[in-house]
Every structure is written in C-alpha cells, then in structure tokens.
ZAFI-454161 format. One record per residue (C-alpha): residue number from 1; residue in three letters; y, z, x. Coordinates in nm, 3 decimals. Last residue first. Layout:
! ZAFI-454161
<rec><num>NUM</num><residuo>ALA</residuo><north>Y</north><up>Z</up><east>X</east></rec>
...
END
This chain:
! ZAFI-454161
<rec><num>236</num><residuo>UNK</residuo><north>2.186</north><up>0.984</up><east>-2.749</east></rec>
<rec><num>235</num><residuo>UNK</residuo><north>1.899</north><up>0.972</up><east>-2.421</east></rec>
<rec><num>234</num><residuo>UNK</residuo><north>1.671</north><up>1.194</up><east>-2.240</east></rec>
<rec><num>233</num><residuo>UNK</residuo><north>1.531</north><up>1.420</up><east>-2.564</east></rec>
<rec><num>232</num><residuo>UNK</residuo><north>1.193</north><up>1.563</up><east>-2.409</east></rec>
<rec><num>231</num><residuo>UNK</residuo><north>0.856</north><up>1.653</up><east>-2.609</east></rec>
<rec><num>230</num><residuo>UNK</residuo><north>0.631</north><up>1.850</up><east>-2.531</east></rec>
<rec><num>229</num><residuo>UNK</residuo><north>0.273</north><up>1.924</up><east>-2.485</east></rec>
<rec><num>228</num><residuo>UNK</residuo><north>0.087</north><up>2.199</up><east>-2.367</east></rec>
<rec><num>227</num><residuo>UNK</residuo><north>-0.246</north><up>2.354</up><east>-2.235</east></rec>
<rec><num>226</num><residuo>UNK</residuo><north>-0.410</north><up>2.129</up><east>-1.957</east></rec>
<rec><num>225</num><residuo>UNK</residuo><north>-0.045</north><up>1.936</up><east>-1.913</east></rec>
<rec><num>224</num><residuo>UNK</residuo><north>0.153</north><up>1.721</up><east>-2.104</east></rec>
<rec><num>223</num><residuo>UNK</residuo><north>0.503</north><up>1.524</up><east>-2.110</east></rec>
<rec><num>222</num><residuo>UNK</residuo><north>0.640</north><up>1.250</up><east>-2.378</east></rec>
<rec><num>221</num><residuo>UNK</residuo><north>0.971</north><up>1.178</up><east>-2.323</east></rec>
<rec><num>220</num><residuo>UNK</residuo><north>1.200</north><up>1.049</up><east>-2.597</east></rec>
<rec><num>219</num><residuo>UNK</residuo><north>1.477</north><up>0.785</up><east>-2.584</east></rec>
<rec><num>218</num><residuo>UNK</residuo><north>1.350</north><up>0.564</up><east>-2.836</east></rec>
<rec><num>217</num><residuo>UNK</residuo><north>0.979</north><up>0.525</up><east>-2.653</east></rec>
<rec><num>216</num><residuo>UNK</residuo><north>0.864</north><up>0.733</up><east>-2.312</east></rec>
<rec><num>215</num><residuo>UNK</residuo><north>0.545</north><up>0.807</up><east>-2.227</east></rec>
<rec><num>214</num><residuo>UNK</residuo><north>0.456</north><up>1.041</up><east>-1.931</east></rec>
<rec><num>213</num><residuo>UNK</residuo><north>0.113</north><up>1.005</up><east>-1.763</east></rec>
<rec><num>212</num><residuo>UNK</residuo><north>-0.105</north><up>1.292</up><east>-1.694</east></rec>
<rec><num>211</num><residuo>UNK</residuo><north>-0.091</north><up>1.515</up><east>-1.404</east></rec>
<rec><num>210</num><residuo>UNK</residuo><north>0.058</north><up>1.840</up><east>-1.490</east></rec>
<rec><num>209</num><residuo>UNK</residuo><north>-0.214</north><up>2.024</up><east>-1.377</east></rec>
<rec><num>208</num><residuo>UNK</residuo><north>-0.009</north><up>2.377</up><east>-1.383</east></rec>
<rec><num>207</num><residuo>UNK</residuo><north>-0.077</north><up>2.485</up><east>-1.022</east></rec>
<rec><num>206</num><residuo>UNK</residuo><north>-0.354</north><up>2.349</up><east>-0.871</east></rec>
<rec><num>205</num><residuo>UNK</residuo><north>-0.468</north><up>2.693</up><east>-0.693</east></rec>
<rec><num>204</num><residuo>UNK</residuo><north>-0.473</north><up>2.841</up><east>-1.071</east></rec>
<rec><num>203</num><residuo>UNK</residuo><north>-0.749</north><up>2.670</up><east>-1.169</east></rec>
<rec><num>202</num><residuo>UNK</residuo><north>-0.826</north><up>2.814</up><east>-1.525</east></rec>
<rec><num>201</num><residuo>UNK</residuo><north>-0.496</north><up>2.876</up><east>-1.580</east></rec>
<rec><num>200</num><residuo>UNK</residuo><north>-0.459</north><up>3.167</up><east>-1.780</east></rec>
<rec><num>199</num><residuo>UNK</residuo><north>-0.133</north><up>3.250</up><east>-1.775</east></rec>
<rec><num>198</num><residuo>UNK</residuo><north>0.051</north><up>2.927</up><east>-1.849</east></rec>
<rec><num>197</num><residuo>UNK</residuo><north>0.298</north><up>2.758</up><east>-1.689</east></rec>
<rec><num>196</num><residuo>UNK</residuo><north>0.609</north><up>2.657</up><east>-1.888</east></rec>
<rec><num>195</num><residuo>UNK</residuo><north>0.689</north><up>2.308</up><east>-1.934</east></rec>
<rec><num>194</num><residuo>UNK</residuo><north>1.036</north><up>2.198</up><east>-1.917</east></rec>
<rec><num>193</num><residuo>UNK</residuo><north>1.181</north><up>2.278</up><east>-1.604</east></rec>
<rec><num>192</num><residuo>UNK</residuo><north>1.505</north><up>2.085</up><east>-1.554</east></rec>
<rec><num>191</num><residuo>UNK</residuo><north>1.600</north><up>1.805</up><east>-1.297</east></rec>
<rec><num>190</num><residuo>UNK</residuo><north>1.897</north><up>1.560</up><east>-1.249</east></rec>
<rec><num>189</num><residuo>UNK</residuo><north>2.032</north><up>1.259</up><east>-1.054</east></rec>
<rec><num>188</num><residuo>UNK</residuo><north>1.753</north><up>1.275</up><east>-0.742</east></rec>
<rec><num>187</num><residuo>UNK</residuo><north>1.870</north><up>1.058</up><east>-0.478</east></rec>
<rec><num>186</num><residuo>UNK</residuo><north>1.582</north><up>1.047</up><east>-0.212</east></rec>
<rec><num>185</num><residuo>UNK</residuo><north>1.670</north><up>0.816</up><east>0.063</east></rec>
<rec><num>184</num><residuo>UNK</residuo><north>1.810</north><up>0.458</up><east>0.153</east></rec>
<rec><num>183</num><residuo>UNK</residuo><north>1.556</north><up>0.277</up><east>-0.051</east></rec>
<rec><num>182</num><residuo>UNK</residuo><north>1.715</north><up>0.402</up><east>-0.400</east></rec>
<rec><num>181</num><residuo>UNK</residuo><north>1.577</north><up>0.484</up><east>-0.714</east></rec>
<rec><num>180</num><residuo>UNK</residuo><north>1.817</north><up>0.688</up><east>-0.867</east></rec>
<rec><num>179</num><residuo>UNK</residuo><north>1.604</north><up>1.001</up><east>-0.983</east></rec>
<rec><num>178</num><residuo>UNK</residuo><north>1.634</north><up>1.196</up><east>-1.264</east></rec>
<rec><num>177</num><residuo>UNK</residuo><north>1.335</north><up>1.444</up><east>-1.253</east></rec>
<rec><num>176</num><residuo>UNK</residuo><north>1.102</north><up>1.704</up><east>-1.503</east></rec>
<rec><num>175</num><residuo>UNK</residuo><north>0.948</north><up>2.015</up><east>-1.371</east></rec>
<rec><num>174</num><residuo>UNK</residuo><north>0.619</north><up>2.198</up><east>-1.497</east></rec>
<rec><num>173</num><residuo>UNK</residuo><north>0.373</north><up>2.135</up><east>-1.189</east></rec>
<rec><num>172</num><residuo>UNK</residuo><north>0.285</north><up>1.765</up><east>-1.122</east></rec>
<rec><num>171</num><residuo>UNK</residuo><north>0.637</north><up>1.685</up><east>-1.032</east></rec>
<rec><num>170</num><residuo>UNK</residuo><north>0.761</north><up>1.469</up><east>-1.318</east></rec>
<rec><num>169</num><residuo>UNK</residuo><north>0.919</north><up>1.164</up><east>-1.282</east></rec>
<rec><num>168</num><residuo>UNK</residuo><north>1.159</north><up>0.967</up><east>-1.467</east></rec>
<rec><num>167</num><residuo>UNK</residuo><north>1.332</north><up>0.667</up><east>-1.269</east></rec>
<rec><num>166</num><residuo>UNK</residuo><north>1.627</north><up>0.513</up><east>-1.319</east></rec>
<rec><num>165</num><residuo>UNK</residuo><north>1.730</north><up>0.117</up><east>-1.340</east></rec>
<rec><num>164</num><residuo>UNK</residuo><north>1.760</north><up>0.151</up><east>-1.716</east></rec>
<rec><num>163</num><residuo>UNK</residuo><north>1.398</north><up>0.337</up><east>-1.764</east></rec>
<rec><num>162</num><residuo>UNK</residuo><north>1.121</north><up>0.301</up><east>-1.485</east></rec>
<rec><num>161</num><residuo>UNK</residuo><north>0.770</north><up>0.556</up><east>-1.519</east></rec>
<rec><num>160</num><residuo>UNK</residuo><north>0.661</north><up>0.780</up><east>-1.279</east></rec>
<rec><num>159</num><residuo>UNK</residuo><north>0.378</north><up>1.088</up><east>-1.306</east></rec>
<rec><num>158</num><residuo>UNK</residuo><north>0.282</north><up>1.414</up><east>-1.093</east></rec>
<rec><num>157</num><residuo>UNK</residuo><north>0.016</north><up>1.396</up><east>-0.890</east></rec>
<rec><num>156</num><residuo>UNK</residuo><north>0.197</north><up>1.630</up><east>-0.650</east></rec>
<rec><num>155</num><residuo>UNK</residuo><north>0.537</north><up>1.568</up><east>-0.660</east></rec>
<rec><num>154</num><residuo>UNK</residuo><north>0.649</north><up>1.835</up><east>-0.370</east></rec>
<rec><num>153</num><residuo>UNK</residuo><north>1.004</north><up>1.853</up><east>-0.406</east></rec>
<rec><num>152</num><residuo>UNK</residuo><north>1.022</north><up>1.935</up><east>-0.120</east></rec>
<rec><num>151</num><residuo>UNK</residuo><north>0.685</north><up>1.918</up><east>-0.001</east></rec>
<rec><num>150</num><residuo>UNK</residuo><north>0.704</north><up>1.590</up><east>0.144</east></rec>
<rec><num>149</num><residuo>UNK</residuo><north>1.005</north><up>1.461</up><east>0.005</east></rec>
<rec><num>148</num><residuo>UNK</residuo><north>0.926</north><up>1.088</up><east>0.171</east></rec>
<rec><num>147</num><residuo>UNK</residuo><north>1.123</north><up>0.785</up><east>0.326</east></rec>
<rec><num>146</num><residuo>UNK</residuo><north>1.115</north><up>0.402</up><east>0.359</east></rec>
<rec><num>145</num><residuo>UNK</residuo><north>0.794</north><up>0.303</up><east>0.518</east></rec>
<rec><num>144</num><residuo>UNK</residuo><north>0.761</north><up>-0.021</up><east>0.588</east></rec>
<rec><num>143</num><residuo>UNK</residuo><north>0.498</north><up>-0.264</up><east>0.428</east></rec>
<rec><num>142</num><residuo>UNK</residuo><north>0.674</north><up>-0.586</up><east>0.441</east></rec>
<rec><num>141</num><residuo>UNK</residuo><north>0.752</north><up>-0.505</up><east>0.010</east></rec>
<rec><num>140</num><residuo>UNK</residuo><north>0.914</north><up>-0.197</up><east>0.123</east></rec>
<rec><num>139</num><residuo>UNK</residuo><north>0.786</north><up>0.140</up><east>0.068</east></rec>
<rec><num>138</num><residuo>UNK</residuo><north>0.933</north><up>0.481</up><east>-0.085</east></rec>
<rec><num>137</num><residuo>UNK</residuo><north>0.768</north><up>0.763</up><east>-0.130</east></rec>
<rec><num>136</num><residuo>UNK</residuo><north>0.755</north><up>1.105</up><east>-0.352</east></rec>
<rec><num>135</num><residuo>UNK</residuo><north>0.547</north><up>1.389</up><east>-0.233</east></rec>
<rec><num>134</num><residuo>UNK</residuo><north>0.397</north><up>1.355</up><east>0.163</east></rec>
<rec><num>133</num><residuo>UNK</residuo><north>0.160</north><up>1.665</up><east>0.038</east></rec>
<rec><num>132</num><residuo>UNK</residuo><north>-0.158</north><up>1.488</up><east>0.210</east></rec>
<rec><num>131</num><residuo>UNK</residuo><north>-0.515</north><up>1.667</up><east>0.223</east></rec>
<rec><num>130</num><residuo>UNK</residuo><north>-0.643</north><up>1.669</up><east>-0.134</east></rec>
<rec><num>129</num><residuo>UNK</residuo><north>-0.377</north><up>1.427</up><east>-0.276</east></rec>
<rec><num>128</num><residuo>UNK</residuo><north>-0.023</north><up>1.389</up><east>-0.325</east></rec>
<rec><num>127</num><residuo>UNK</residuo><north>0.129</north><up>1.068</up><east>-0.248</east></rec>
<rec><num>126</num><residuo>UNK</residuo><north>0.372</north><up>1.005</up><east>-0.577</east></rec>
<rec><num>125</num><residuo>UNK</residuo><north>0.480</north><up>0.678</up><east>-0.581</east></rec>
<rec><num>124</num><residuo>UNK</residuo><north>0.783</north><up>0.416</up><east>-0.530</east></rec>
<rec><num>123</num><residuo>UNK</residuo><north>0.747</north><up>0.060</up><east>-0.421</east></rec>
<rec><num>122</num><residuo>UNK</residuo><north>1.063</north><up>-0.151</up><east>-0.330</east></rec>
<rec><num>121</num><residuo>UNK</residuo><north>1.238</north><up>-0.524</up><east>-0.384</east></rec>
<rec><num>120</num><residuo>UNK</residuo><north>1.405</north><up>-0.427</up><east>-0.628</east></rec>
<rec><num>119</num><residuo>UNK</residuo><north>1.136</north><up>-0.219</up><east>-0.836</east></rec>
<rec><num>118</num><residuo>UNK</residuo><north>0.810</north><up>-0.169</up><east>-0.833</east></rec>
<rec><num>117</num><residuo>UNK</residuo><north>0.634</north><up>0.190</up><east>-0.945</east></rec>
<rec><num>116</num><residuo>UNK</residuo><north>0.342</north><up>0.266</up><east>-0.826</east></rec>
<rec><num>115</num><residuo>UNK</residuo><north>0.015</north><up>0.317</up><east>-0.967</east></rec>
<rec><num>114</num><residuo>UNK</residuo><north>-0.080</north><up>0.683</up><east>-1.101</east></rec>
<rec><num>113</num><residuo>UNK</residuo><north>-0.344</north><up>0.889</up><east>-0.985</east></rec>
<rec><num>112</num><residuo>UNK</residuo><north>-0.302</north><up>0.946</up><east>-0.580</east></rec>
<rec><num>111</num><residuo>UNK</residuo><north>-0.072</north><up>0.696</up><east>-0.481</east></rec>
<rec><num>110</num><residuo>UNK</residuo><north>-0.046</north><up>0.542</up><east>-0.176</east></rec>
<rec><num>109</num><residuo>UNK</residuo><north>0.233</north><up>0.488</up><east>0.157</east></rec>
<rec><num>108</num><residuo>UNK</residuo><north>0.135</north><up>0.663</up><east>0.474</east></rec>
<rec><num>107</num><residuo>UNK</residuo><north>-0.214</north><up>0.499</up><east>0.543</east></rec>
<rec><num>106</num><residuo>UNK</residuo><north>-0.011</north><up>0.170</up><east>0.540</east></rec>
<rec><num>105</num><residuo>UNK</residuo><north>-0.221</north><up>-0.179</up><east>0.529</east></rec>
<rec><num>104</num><residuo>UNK</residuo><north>-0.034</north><up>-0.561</up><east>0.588</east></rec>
<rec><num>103</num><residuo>UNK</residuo><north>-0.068</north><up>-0.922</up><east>0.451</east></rec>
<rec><num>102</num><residuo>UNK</residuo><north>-0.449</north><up>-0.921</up><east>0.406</east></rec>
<rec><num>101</num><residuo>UNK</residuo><north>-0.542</north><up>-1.255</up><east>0.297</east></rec>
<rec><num>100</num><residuo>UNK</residuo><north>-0.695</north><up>-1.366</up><east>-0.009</east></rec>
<rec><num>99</num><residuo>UNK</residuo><north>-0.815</north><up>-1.694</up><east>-0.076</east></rec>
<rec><num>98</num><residuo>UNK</residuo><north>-0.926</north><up>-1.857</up><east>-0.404</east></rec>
<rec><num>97</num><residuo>UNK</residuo><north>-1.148</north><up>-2.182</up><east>-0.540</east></rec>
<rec><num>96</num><residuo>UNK</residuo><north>-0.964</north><up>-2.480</up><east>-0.679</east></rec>
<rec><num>95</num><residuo>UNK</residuo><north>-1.058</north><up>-2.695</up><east>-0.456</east></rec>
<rec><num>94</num><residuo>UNK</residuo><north>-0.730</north><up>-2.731</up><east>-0.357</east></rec>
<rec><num>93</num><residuo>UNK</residuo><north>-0.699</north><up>-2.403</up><east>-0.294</east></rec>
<rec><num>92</num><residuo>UNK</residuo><north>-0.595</north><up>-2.108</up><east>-0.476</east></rec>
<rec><num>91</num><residuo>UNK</residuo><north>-0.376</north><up>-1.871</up><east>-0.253</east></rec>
<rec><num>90</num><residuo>UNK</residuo><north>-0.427</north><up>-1.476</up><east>-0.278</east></rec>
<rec><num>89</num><residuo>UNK</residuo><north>-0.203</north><up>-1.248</up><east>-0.113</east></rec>
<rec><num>88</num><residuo>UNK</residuo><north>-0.303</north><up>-0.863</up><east>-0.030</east></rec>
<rec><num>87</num><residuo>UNK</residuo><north>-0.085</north><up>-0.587</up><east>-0.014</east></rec>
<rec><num>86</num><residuo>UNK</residuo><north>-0.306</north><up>-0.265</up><east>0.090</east></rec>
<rec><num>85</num><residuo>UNK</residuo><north>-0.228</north><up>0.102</up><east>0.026</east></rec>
<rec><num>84</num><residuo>UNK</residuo><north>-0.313</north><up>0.453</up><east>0.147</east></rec>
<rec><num>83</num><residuo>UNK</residuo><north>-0.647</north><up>0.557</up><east>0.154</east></rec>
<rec><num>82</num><residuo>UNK</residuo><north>-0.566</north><up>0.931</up><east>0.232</east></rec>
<rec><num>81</num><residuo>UNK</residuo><north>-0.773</north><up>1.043</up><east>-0.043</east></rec>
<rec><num>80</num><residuo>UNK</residuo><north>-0.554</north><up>0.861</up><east>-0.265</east></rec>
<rec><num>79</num><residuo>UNK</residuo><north>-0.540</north><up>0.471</up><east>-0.359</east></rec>
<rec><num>78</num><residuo>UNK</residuo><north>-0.347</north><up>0.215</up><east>-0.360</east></rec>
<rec><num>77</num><residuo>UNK</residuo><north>-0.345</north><up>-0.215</up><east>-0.443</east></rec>
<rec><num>76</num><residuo>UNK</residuo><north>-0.073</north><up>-0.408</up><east>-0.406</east></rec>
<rec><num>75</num><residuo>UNK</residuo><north>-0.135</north><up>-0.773</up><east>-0.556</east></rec>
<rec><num>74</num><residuo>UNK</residuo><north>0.075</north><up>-1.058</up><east>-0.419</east></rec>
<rec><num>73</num><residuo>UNK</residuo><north>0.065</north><up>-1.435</up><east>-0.578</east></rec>
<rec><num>72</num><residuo>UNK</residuo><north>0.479</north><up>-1.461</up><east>-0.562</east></rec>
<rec><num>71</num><residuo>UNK</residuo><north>0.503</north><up>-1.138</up><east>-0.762</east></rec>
<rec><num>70</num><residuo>UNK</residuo><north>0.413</north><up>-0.782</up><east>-0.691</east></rec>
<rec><num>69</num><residuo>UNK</residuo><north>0.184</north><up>-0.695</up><east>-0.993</east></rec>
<rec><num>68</num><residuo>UNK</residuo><north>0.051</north><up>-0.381</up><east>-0.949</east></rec>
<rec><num>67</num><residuo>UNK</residuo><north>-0.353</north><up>-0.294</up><east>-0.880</east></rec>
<rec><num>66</num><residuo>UNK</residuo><north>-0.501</north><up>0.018</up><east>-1.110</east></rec>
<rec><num>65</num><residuo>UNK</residuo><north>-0.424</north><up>0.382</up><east>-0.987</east></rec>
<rec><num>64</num><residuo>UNK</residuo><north>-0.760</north><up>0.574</up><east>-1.030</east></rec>
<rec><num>63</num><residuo>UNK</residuo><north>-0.986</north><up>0.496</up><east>-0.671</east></rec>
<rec><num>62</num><residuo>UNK</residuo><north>-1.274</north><up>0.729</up><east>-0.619</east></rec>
<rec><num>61</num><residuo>UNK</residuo><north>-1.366</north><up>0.692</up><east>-0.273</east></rec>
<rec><num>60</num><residuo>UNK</residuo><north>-1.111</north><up>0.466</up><east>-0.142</east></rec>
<rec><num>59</num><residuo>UNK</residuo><north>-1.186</north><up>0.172</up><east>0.101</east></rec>
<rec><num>58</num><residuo>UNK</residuo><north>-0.974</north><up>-0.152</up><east>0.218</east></rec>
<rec><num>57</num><residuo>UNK</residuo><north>-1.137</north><up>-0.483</up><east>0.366</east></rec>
<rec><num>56</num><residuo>UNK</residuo><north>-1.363</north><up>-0.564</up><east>0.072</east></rec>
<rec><num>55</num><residuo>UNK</residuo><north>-1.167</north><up>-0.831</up><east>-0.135</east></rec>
<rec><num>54</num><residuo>UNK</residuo><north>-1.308</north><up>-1.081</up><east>-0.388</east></rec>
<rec><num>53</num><residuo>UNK</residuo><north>-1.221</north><up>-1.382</up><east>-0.551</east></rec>
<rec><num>52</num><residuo>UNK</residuo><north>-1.232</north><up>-1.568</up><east>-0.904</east></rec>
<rec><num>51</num><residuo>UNK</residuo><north>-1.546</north><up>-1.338</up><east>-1.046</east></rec>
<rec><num>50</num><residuo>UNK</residuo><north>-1.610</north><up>-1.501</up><east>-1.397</east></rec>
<rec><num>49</num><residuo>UNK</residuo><north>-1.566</north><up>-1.334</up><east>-1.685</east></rec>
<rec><num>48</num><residuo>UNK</residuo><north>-1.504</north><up>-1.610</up><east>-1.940</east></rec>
<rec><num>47</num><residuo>UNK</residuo><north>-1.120</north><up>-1.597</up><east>-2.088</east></rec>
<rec><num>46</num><residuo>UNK</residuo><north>-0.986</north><up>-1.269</up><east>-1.859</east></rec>
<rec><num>45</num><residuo>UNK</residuo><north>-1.122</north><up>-1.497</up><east>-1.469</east></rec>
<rec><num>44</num><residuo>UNK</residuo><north>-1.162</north><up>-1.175</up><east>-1.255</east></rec>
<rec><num>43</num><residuo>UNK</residuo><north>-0.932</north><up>-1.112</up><east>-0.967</east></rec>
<rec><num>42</num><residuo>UNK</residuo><north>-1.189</north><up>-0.892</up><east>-0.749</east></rec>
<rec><num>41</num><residuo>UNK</residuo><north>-1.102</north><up>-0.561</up><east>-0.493</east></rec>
<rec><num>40</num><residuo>UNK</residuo><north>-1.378</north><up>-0.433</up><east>-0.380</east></rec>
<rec><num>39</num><residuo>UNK</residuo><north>-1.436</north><up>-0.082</up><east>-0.178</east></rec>
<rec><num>38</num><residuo>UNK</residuo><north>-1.675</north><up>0.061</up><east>0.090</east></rec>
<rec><num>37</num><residuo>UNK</residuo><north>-2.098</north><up>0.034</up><east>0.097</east></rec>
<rec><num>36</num><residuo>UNK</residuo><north>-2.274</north><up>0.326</up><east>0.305</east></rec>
<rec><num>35</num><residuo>UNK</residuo><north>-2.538</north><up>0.375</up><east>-0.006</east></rec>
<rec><num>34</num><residuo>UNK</residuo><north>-2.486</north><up>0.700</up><east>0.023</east></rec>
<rec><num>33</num><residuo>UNK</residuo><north>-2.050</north><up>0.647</up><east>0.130</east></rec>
<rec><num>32</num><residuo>UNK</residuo><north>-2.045</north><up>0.492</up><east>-0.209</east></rec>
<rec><num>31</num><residuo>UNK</residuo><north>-1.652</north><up>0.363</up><east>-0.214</east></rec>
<rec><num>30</num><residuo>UNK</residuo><north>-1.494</north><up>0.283</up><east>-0.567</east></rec>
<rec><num>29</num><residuo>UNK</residuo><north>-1.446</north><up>-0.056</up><east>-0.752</east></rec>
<rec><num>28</num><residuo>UNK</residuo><north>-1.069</north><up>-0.187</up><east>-0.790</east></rec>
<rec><num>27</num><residuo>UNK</residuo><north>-1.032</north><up>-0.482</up><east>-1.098</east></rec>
<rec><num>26</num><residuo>UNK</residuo><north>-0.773</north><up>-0.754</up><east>-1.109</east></rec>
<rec><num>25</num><residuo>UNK</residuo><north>-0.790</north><up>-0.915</up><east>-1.434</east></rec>
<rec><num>24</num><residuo>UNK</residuo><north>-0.613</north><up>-1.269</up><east>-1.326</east></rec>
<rec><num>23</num><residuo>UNK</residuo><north>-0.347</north><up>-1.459</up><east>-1.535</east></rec>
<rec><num>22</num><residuo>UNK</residuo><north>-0.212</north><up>-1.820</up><east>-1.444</east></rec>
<rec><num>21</num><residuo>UNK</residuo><north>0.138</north><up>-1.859</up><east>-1.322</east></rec>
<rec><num>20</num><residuo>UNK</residuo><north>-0.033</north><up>-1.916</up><east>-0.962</east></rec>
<rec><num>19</num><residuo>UNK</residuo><north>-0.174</north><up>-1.578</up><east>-0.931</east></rec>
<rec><num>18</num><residuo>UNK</residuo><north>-0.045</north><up>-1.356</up><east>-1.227</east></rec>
<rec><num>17</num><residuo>UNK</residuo><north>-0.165</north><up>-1.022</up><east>-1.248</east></rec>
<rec><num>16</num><residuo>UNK</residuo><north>-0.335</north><up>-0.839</up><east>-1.519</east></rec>
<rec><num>15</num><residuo>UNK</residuo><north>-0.478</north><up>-0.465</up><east>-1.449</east></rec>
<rec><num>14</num><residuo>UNK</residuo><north>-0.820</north><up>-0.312</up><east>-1.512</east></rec>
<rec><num>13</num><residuo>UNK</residuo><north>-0.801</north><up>0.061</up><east>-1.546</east></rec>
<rec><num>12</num><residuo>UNK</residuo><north>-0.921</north><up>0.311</up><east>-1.242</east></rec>
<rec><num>11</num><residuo>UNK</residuo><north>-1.116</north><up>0.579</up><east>-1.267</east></rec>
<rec><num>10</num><residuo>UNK</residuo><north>-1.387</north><up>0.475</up><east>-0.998</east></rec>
<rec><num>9</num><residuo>UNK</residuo><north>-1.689</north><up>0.263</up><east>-1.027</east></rec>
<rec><num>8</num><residuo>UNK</residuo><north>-1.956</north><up>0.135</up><east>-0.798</east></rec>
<rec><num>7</num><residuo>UNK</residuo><north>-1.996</north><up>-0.214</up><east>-0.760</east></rec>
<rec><num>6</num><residuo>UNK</residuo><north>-1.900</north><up>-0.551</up><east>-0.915</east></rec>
<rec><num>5</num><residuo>UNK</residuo><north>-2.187</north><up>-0.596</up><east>-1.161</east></rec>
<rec><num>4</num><residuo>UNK</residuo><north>-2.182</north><up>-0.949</up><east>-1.320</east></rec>
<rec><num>3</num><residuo>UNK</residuo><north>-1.893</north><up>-0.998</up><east>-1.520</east></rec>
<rec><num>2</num><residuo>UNK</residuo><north>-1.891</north><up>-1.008</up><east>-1.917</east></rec>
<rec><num>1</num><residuo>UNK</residuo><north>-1.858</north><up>-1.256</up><east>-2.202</east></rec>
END
C-alpha cells in the first residue's frame, strides 16, 4: 500500500494517534515558499493508505518534531522557525468521513527538533531556533502560555524525554538537567556537565551540537553530540 503524494517533505517522522479509539498515522509535510504552497497536516488510514483528513491552516518550512498524541481526538502539532504550535481536533462523522477544527495557535509555544513532552495536563519543549532563544516552555492544553528560561538556561535544541514523573533534558550544549515538571515555573532538581566541548568544532557559533535525542533504558542515559558519546548512570 502507499498514499498518494501529500506535499513537500520535511524531517519529520510519522506519528500514531488515536481518533475515536481507532489509530491514525498523522503525517506533517513542509512549506515550499517557490511554489507559494504552506503546510499539511493528514491522519492517514496505517492498514491501506488512505488520506482520512487533511489540515492546511498552519505553516513551517522544514518541520522535524512529529504530531503528539493529546487525547480525547486532539493532535498538537509544532514546529520551529517561529511556527509555533497548533492543537487541532478531529471528529468523524456520521458518514464516517473526518473533521478537524482548529482549537487554538501560539507563536510562543513550539519545538524546534524534538516533539514535546505531555504530561498532566501540560506541554513541555525546547523553543530554540534560528531567531527565538525562549529555552524551555511550558503550555497548557487551552493553549496558554505557562513560563519560559529564555536564555537561562538556554536549551537550545537540546532533547526531553519523561522518567518517574521527572524530566531529563539536555541543553543543546554539553549539560545534562533534573527537572520537576511543574506548570507553576521552572524547577530544575539537578544539573552536571557531562560532555566536554571539543576543539575543533567545525561550527563553533552553534556551540557543541548537542541536538540529538537522549535514550534512556535500565537507568542509563544515552547522550551524543557531533564528536562524542556517553553514557550517564541516573538511577541505583
């Protein structure tokens, strides 16, 4: 099986949702400002290919995080390069055909590379891109802004994952972070440096590129960068 083309494409990974306790591919296609066309968001049918329903109201030019899961038929879907972030809601009919409706947009929450993190009730992602250093934020599921680090600490494409109600995240540089993931501010628990920045970067005005995504398995944290890779004891 396969889809019919869906547009132009971005780095972003297919994602599975569930719209009405049945399971959608949810697929993000990237902005062509030369051929002037924007975005698509589609929920794709996983056991023949077929296109369920289709979004084209939000725009990113080279979209990476893919779509999250935010229960009760919503998808959030962010981007960088000050795209920001979309919840949408999608209804089947009786017909059985789909609608989505736009529930709310925020230019202030998004996510550069990685999706976001949901949990309780609340988003959390690193917005760090090419023109924005708002760092680590924090949105409710009605769309309201919670709070940011800005530059300090900066979290600039860094990486997120949940553990035990905590979350690790790295800062995009060399440092590693405990955080309690709390709407009422930033709450970090612990930090340490563990990668060490190396002297011949070949883009030194990124810093260290720490911007791939952490693993973590059997208490043991999985960090790289463009030279290194380590590995981080965070539990007995």
């Amino acid at each position: 099986m396969k889809t019919p083309p869906i547009g132009s494409v971005g780095y972003v990974s297919p994602a599975m949702v569930k719209i009405n306790q049945e399971d959608h591919v949810v697929m993000i296609t990237g902005a062509d400002r030369r051929a002037g066309t924007g975005s698509s968001v589609v929920g794709i049918n996983p056991h023949n290919g077929d296109i369920l329903w289709e979004y084209t109201g939000w725009s990113c030019i080279i979209p990476a995080p893919p779509a999250v899961d935010a229960g009760e038929n919503k998808v959030l879907i962010t981007g960088g390069y000050e795209a920001g972030t979309v919840m949408l809601k999608v209804k089947k009919k009786s017909d059985n055909s789909y609608n989505v409706t736009e529930l709310f947009k925020n230019v202030d929450f998004g996510a550069h590379t990685k999706p976001p993190v949901f949990y309780d009730g609340y988003f959390f992602a690193q917005y760090g891109t090419n023109n924005r250093r708002d760092g680590l934020v924090c949105m409710s599921m009605d769309g309201e802004l919670m709070w940011k680090t800005g530059r300090d600490p900066g979290f600039n494409k860094g990486s997120l994952v949940l553990a035990d109600g905590l979350l690790f995240a790295t800062d995009g540089d060399k440092a590693l972070y405990l955080i309690e993931p709390d709407p009422s501010g930033f709450k970090p628990i612990a930090s340490a440096e563990v990668l060490e920045i190396a002297a011949d970067l070949a883009e030194p005005r990124y810093g260290n590129q720490n911007w791939a995504p952490i693993a973590l398995a059997d208490g043991r944290l999985i960090i790289r960068d463009q030279n290194q890779l380590v590995c981080v004891k965070v539990a007995e």
